[in-house]
N, C-alpha and C positions, 0 to 999 in steps of 0.2 A: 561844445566844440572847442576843440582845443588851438590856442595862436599864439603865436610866439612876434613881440610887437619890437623889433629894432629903433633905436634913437640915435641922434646924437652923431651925423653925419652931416656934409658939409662940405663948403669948402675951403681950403685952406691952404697959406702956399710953402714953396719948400722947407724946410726945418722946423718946421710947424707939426703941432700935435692935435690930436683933436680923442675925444674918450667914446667909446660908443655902449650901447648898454642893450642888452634885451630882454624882454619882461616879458615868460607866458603868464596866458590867463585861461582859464577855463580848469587848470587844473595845478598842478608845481613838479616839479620836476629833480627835488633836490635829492633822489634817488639814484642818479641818471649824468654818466655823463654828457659833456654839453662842449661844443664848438663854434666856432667861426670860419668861415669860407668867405671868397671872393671871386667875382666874376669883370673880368675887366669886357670892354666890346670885341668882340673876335675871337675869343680864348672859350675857353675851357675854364667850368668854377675849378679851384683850387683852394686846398687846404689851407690855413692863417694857423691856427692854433687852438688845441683843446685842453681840454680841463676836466680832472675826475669828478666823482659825486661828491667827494669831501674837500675838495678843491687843492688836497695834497699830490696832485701829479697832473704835471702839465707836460703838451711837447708845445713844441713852434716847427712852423717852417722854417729853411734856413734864411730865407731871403727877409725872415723880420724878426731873427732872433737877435734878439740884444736889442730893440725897437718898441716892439711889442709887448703887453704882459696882457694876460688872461688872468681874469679874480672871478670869483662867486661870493655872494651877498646873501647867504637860502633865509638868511632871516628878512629880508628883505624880499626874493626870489626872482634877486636879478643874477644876471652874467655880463662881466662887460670887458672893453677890452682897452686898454690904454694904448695909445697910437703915438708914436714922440718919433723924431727927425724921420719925418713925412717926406716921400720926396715924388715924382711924378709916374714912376712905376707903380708905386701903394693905387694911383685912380682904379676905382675898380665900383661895381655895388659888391656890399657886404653883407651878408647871411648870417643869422644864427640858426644851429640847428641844435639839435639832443640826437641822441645816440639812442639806440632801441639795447633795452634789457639793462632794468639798473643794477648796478654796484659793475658793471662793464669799466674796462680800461676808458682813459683818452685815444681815440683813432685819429688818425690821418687818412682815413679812407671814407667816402663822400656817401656810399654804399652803404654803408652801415649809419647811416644817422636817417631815422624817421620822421622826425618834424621840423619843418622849415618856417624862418622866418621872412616875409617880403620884401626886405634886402632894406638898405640905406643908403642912398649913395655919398662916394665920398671921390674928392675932386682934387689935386694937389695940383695946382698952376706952379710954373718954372719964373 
C-alpha cells in the first residue's frame, strides 16, 4: 500500500521559516510529478506549488512565490518544500500529493494528483 508521510510542520511565528518534506513509502515515485497543497479551516485545499519528475520545472502559486521553493531528493525519495517569511495567511494543513501518469508536467490542478499525503499542520502566530 502506497503513503505518502509529511513532516516537518509546526509552529512558527511571523518571518519565520520552517522546511517541510514528504517521504512515500510503499513504492517511489521519482517518475511522477509531485506537489504540495494547503488547506486552511473554511476554505477550499489550494494549490502551493509543484515540481516535475526531474525536478527541472516548477510553478508556485502566486501568493508564495518568491517565499516558497519546491526541491526533490529521488535519491533520497523525498520532496520538500522550503517555507521562509512565513506570515499568518501561510496557517493552513499542508498536503503532499503525486500527480498520476509519470514523466506528466507540474499542475496546479488538485484533480489530477492521485496520491495524498495526511497533511502537516503548520501554524504562523502574528
Amino acid at each position: 500500500q502506497v503513503h505518502l508521510v509529511e513532516s516537518g510542520g509546526g509552529l512558527v511565528q511571523a518571518g519565520g521559516s520552517l522546511r517541510l518534506s514528504c517521504a512515500p513509502s510503499g513504492r517511489t515515485f521519482s517518475s511522477y510529478a509531485m506537489g504540495w497543497f494547503r488547506q486552511a479551516p473554511g476554505k477550499e485545499r489550494e494549490f502551493v506549488a509543484a515540481i516535475n519528475w526531474s525536478g527541472g520545472s516548477t510553478v508556485y502559486a502566486d501568493s508564495v512565490k518568491g517565499r516558497f521553493t519546491i526541491s526533490r531528493d529521488d535519491a533520497n525519495y523525498t520532496m520538500s518544500l522550503q517555507m521562509n517569511s512565513l506570515g499568518p495567511e501561510d496557517t493552513a494543513v499542508y498536503y503532499c500529493a503525486v500527480r498520476r501518469g509519470p514523466f506528466s508536467p507540474p499542475s496546479r490542478n488538485r484533480y489530477e494528483y492521485d496520491w495524498w499525503g495526511q497533511g502537516t499542520q503548520v501554524t504562523v502566530s502574528s
